[in-house]
MIMAR-931809 format. One record per atom (N, C-alpha, C): x, y, z; residue number from 1; residue in one letter; atom name. Coordinates in nm, 2 decimals. Each point is the difference from the previous one (the first is absolute). Layout:
BEGIN
<site><X>X</X><Y>Y</Y><Z>Z</Z><i>NUM</i><aa>A</aa><at>CA</at></site>
...
END
This chain:
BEGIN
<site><X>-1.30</X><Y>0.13</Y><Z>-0.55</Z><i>1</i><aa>X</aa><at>N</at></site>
<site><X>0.11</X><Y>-0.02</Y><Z>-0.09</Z><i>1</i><aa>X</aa><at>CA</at></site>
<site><X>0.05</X><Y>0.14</Y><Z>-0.07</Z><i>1</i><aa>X</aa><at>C</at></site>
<site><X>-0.11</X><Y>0.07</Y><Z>-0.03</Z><i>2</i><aa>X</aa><at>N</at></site>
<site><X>0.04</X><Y>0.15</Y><Z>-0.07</Z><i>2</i><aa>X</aa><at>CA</at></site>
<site><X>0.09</X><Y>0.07</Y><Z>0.10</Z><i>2</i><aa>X</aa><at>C</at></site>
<site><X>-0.02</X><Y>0.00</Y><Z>0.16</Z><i>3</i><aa>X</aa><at>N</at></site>
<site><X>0.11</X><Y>0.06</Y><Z>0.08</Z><i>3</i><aa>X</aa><at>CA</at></site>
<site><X>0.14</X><Y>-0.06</Y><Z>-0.01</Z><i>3</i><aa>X</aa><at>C</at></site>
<site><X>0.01</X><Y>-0.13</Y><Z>0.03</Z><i>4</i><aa>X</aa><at>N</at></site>
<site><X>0.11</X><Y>-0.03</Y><Z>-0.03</Z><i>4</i><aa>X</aa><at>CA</at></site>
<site><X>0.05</X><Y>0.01</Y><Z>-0.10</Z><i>4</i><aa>X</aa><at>C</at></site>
<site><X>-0.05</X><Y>0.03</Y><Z>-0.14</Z><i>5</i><aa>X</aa><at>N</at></site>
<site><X>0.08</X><Y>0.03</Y><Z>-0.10</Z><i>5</i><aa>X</aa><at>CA</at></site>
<site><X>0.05</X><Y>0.16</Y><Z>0.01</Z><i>5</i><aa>X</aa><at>C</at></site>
<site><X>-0.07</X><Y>0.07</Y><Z>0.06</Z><i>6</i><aa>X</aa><at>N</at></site>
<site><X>0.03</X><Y>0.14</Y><Z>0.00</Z><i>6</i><aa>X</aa><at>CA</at></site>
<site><X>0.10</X><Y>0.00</Y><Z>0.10</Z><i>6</i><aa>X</aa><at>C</at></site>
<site><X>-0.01</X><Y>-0.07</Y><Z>0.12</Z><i>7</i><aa>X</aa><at>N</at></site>
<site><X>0.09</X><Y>0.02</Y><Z>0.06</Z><i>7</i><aa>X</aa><at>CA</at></site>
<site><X>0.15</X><Y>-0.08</Y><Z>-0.02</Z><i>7</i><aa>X</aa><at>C</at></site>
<site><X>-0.07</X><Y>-0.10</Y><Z>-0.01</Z><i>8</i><aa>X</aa><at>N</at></site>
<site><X>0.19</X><Y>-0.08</Y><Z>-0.09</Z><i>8</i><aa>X</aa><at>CA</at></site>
<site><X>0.03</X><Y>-0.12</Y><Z>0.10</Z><i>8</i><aa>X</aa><at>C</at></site>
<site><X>-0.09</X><Y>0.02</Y><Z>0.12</Z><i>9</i><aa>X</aa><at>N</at></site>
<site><X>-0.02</X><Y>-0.12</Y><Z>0.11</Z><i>9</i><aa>X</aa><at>CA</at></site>
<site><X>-0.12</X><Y>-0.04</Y><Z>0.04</Z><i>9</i><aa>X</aa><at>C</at></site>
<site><X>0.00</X><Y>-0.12</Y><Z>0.04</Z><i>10</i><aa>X</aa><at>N</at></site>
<site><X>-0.12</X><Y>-0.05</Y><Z>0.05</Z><i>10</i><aa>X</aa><at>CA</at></site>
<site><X>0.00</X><Y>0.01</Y><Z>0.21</Z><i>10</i><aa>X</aa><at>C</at></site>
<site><X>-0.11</X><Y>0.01</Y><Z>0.03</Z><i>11</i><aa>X</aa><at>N</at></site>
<site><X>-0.04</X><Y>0.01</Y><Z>0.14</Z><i>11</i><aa>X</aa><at>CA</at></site>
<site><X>-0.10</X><Y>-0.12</Y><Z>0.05</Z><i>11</i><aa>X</aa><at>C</at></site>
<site><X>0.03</X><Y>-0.05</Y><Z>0.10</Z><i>12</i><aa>X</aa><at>N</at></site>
<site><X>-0.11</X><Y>-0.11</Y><Z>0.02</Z><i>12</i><aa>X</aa><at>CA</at></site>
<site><X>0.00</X><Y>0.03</Y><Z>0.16</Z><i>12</i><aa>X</aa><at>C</at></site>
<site><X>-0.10</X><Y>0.09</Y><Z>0.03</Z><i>13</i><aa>X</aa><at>N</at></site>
<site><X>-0.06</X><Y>0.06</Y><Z>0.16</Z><i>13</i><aa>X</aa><at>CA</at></site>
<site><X>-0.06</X><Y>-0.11</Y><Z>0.05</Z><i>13</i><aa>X</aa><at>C</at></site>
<site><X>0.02</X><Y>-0.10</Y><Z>0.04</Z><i>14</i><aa>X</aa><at>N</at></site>
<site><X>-0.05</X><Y>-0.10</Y><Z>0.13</Z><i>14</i><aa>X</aa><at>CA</at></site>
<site><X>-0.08</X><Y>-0.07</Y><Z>-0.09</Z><i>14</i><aa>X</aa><at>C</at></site>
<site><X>-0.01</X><Y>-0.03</Y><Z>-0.11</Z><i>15</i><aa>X</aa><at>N</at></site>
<site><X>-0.10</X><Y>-0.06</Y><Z>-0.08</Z><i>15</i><aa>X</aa><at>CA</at></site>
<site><X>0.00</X><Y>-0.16</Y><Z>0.04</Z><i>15</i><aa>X</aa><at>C</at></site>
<site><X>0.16</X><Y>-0.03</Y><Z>-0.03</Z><i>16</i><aa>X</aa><at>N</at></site>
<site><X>0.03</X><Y>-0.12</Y><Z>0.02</Z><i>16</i><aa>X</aa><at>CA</at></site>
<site><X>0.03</X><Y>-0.06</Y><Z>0.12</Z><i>16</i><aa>X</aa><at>C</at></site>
<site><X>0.06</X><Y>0.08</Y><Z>0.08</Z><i>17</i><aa>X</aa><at>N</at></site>
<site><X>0.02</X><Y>-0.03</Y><Z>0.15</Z><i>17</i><aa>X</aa><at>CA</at></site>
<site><X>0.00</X><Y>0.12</Y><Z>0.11</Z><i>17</i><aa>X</aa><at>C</at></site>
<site><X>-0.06</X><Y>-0.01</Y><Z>0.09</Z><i>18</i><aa>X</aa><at>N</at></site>
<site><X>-0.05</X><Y>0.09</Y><Z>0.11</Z><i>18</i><aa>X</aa><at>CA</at></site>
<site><X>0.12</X><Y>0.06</Y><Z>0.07</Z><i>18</i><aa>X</aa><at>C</at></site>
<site><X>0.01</X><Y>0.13</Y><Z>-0.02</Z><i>19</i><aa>X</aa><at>N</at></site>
<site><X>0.12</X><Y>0.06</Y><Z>0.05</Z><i>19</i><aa>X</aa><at>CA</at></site>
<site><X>0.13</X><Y>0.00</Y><Z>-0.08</Z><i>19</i><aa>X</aa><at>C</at></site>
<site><X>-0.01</X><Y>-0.04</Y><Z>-0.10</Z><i>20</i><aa>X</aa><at>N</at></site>
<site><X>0.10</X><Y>0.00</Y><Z>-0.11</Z><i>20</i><aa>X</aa><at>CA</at></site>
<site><X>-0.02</X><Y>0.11</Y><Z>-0.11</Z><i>20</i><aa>X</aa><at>C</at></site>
<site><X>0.12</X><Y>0.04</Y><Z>-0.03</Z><i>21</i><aa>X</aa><at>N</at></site>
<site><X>-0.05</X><Y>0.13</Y><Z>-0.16</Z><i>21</i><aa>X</aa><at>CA</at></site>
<site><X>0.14</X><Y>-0.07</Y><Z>-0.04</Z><i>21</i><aa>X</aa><at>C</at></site>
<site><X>-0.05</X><Y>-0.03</Y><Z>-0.17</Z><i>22</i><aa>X</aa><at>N</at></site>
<site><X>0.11</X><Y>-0.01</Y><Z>-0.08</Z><i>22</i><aa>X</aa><at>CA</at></site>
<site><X>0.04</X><Y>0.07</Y><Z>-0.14</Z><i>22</i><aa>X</aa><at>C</at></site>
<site><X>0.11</X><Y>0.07</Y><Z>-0.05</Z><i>23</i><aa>X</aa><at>N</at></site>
<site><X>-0.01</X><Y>0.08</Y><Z>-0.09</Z><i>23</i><aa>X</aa><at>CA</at></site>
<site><X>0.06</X><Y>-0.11</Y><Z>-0.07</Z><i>23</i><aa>X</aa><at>C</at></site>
<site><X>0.00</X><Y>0.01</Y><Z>-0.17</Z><i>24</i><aa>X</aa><at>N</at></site>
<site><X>0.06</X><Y>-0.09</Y><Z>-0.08</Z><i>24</i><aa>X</aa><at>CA</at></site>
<site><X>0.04</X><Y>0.06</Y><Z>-0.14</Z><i>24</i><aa>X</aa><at>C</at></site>
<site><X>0.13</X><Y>-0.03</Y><Z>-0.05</Z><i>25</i><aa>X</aa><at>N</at></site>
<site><X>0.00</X><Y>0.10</Y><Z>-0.17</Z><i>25</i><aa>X</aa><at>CA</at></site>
<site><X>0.05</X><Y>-0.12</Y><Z>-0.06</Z><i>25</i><aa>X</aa><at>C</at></site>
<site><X>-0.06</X><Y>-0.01</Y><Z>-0.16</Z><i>26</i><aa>X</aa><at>N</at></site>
<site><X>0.02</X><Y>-0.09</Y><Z>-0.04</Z><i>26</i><aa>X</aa><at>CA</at></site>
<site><X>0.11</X><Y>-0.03</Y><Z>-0.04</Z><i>26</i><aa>X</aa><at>C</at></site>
<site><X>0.05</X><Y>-0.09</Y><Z>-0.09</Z><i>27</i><aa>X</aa><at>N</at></site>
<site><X>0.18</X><Y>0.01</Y><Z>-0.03</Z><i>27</i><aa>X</aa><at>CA</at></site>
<site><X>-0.03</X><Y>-0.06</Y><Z>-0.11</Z><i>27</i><aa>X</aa><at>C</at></site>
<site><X>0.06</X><Y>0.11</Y><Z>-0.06</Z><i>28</i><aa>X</aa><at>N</at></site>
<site><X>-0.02</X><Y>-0.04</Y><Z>-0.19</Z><i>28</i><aa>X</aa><at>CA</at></site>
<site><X>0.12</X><Y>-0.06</Y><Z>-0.07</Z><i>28</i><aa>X</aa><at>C</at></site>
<site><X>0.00</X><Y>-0.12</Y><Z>0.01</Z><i>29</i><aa>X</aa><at>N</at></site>
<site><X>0.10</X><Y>-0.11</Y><Z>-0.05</Z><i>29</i><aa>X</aa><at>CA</at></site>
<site><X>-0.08</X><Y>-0.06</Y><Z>-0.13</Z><i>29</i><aa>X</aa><at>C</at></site>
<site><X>-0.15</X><Y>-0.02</Y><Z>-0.01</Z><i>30</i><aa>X</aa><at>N</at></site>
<site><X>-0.06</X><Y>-0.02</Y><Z>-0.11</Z><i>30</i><aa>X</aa><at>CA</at></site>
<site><X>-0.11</X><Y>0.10</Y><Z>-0.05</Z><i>30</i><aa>X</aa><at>C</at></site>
<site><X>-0.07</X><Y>-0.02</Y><Z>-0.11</Z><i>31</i><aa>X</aa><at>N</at></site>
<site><X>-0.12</X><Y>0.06</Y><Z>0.01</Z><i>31</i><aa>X</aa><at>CA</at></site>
<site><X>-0.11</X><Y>-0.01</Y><Z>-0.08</Z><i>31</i><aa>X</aa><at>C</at></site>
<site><X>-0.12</X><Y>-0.04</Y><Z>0.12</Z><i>32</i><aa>X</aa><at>N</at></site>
<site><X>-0.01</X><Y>0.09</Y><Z>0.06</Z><i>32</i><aa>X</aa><at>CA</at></site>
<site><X>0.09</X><Y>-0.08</Y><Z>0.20</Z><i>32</i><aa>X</aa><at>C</at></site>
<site><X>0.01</X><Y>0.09</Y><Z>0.08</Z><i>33</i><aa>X</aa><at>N</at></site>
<site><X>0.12</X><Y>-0.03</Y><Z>0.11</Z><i>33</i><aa>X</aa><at>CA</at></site>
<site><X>-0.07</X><Y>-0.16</Y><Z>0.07</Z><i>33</i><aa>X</aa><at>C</at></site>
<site><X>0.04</X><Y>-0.02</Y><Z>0.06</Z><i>34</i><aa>X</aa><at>N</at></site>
<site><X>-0.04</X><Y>-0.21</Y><Z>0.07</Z><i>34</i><aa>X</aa><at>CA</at></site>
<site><X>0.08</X><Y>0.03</Y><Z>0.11</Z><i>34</i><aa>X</aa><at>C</at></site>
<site><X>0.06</X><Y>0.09</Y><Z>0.00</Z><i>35</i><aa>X</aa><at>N</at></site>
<site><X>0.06</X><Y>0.01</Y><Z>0.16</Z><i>35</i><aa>X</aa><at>CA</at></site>
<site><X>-0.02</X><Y>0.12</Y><Z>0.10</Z><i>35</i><aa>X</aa><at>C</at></site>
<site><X>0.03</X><Y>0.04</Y><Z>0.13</Z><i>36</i><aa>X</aa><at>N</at></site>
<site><X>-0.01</X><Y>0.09</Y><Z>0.06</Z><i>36</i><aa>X</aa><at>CA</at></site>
<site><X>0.06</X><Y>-0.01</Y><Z>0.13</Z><i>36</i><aa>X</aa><at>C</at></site>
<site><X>0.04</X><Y>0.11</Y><Z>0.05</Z><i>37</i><aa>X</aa><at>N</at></site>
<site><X>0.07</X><Y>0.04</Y><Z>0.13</Z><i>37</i><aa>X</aa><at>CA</at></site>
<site><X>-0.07</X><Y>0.06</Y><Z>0.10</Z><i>37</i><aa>X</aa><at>C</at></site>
<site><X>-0.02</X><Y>-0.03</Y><Z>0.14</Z><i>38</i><aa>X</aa><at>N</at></site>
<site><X>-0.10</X><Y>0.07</Y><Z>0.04</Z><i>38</i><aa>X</aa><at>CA</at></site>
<site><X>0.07</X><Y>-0.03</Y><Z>0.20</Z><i>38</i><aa>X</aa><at>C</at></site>
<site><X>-0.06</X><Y>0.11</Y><Z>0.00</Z><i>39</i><aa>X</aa><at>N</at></site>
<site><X>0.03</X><Y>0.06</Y><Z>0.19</Z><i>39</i><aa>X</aa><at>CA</at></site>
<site><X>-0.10</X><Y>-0.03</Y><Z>0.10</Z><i>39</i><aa>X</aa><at>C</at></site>
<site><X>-0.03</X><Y>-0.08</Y><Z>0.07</Z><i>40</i><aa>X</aa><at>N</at></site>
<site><X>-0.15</X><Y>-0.02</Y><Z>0.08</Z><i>40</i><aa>X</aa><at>CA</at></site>
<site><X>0.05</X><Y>0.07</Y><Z>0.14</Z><i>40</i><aa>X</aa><at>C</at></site>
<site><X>-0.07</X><Y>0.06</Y><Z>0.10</Z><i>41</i><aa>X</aa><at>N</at></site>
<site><X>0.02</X><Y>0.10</Y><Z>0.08</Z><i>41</i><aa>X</aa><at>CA</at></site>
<site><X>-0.12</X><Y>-0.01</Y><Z>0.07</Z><i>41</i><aa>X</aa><at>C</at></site>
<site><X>0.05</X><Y>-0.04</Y><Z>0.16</Z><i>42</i><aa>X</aa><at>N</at></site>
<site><X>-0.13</X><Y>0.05</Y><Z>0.11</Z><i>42</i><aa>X</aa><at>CA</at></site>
<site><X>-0.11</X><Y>0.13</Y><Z>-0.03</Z><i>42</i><aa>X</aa><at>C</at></site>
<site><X>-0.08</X><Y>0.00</Y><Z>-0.02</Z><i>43</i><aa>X</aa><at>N</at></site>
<site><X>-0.09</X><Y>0.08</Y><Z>-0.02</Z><i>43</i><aa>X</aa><at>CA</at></site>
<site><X>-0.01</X><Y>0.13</Y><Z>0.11</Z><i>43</i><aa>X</aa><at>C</at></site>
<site><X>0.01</X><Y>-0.01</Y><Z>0.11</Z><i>44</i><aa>X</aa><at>N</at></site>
<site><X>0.07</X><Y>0.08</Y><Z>0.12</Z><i>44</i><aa>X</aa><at>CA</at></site>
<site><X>0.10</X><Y>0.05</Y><Z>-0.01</Z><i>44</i><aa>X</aa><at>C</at></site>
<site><X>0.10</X><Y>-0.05</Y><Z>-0.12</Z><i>45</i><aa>X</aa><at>N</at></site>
<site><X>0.14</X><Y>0.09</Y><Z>-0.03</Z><i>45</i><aa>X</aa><at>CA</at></site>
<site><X>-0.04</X><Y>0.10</Y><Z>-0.12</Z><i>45</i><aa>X</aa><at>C</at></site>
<site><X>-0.06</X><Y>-0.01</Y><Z>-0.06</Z><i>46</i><aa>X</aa><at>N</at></site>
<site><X>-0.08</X><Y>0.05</Y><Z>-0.08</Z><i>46</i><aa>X</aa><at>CA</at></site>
<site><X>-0.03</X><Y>0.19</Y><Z>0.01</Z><i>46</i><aa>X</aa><at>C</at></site>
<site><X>0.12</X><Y>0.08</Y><Z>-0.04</Z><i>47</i><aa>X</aa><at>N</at></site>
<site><X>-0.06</X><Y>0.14</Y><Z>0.05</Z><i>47</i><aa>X</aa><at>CA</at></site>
<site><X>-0.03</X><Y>0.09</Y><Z>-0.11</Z><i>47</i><aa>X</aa><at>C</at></site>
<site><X>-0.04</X><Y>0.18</Y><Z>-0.01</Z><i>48</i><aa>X</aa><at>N</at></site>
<site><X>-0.02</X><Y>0.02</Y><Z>-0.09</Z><i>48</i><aa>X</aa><at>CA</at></site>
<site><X>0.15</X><Y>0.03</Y><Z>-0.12</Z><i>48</i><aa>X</aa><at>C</at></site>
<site><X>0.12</X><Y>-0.06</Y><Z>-0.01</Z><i>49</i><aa>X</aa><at>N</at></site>
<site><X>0.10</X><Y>0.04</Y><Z>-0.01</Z><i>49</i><aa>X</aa><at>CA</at></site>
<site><X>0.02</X><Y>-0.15</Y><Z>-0.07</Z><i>49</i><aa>X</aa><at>C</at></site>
<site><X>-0.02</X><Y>-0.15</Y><Z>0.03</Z><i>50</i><aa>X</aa><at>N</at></site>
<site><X>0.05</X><Y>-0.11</Y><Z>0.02</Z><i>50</i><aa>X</aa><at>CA</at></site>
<site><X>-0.07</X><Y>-0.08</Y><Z>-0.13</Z><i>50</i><aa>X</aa><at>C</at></site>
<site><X>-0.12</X><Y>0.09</Y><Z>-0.10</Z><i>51</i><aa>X</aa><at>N</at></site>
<site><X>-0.01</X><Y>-0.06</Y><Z>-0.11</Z><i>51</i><aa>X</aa><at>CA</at></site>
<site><X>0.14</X><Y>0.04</Y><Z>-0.08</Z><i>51</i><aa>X</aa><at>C</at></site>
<site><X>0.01</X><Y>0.13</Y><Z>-0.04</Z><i>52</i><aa>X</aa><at>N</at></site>
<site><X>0.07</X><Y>0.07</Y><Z>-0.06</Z><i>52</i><aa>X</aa><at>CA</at></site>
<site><X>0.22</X><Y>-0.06</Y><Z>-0.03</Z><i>52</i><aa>X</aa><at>C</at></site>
<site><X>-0.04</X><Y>-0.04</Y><Z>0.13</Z><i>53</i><aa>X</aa><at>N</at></site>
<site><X>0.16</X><Y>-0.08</Y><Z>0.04</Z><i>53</i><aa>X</aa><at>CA</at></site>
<site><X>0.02</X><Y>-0.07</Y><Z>-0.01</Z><i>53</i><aa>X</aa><at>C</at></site>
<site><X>-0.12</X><Y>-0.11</Y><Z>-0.04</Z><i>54</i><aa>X</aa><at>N</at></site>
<site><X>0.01</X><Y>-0.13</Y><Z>0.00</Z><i>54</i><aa>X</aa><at>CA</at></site>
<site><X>-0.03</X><Y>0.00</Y><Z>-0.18</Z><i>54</i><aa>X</aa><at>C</at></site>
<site><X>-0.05</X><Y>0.07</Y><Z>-0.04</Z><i>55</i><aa>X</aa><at>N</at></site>
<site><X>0.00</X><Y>-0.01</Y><Z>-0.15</Z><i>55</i><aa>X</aa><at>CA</at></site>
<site><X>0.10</X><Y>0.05</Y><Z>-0.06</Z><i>55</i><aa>X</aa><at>C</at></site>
<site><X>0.09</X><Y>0.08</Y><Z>0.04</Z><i>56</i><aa>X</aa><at>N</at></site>
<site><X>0.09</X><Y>0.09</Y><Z>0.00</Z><i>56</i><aa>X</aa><at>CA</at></site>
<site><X>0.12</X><Y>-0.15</Y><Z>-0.03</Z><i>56</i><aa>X</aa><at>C</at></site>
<site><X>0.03</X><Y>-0.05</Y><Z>0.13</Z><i>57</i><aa>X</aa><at>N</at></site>
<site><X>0.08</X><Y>-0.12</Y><Z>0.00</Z><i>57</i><aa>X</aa><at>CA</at></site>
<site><X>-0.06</X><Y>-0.13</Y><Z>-0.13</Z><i>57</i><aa>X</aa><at>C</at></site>
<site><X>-0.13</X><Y>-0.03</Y><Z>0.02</Z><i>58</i><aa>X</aa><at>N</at></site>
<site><X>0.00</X><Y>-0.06</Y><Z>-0.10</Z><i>58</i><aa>X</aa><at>CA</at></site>
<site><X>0.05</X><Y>0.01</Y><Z>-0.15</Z><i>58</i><aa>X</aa><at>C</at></site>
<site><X>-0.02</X><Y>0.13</Y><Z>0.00</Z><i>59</i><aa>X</aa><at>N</at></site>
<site><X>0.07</X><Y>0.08</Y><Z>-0.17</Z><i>59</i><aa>X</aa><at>CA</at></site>
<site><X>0.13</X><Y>-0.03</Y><Z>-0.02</Z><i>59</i><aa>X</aa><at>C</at></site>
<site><X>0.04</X><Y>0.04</Y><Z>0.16</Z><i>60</i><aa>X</aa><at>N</at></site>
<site><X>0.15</X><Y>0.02</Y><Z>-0.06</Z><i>60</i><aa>X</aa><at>CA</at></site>
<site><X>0.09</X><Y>-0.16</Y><Z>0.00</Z><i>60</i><aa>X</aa><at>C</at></site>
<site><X>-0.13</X><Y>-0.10</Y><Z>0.06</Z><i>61</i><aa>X</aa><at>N</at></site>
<site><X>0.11</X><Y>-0.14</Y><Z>-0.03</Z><i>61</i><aa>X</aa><at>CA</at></site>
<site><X>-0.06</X><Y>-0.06</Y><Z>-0.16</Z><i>61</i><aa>X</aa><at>C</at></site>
<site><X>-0.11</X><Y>0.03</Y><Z>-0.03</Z><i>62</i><aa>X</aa><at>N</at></site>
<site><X>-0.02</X><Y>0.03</Y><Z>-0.15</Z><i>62</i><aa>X</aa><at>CA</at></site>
<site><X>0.09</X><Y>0.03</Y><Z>-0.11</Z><i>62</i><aa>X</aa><at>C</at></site>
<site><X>0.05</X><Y>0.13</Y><Z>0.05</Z><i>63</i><aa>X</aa><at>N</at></site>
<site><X>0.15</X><Y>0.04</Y><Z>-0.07</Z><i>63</i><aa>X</aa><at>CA</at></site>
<site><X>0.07</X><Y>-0.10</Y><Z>0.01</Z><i>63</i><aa>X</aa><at>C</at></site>
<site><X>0.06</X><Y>-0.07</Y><Z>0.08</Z><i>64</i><aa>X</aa><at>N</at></site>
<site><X>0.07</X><Y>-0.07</Y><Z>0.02</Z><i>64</i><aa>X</aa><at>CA</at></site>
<site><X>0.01</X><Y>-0.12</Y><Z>-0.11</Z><i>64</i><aa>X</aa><at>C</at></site>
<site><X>-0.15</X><Y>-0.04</Y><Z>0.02</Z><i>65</i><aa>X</aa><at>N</at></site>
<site><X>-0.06</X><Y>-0.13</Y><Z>-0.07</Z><i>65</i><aa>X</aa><at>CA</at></site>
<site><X>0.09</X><Y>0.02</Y><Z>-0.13</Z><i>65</i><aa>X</aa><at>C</at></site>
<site><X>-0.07</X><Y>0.15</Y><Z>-0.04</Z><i>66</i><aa>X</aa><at>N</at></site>
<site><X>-0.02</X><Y>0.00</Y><Z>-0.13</Z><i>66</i><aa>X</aa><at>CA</at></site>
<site><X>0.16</X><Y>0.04</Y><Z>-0.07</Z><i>66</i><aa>X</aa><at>C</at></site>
<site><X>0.08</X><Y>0.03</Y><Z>0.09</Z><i>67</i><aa>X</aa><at>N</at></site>
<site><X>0.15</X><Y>0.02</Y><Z>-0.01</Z><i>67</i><aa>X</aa><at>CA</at></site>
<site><X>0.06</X><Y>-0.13</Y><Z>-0.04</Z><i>67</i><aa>X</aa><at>C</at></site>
<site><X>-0.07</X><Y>-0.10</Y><Z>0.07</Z><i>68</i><aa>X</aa><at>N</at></site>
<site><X>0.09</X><Y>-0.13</Y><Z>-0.01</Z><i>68</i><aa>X</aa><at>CA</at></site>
<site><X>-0.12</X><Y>-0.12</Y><Z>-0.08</Z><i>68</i><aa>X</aa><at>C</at></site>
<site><X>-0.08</X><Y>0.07</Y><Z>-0.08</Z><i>69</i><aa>X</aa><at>N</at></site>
<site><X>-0.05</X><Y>-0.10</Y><Z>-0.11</Z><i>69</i><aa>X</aa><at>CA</at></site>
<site><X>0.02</X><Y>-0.05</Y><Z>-0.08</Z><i>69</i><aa>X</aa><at>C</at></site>
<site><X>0.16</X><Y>0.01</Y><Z>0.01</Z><i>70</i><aa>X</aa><at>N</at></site>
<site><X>0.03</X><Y>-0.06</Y><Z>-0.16</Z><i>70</i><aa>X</aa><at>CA</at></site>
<site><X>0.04</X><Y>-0.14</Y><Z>0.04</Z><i>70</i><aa>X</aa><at>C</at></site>
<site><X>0.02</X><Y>0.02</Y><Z>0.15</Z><i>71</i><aa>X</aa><at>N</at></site>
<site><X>0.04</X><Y>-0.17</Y><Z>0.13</Z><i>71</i><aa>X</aa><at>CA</at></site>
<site><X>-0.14</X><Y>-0.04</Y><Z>-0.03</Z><i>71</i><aa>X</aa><at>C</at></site>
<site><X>-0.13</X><Y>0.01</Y><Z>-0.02</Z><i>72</i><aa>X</aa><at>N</at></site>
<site><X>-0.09</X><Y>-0.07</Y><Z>0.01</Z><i>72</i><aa>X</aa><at>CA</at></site>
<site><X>-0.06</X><Y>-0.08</Y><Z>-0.13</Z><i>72</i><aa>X</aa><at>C</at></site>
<site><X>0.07</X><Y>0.08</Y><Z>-0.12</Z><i>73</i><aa>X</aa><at>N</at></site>
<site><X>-0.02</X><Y>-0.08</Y><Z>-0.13</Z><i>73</i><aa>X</aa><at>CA</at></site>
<site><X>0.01</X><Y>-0.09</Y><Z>-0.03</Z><i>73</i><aa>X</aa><at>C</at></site>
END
């Protein structure tokens, strides 16, 4: 949990299903957050470049979220 806080995303390496990697950021509509957005990805697509891009994307639909929060009140 301490990583994910530092990093601002969550990762789940095959834990839950074999061959799967999923990244996840939460979505702060309440708090503490009850929701979350997240990317699952063949583990084989998986390169050293393809965390970074994929957290990268999650951030920026985050922005988004957090752009249009006042729709979720």
């Amino acid at each position: 949990m301490a990583q994910t806080r530092v990093r601002g995303y969550a990762v789940d390496r095959e834990e839950n299903t074999d061959g799967i990697v999923c990244f996840a950021i939460a979505v702060p509509l309440a708090d503490p957050p009850a929701d979350a957005i997240s990317i699952s990805v063949p583990a084989a697509r998986i390169g050293p470049e393809s965390e970074e891009r994929i957290a990268s994307a999650l951030s920026r639909a985050m922005d988004q979220l957090r752009a249009a929060r006042s729709m979720f009140s």
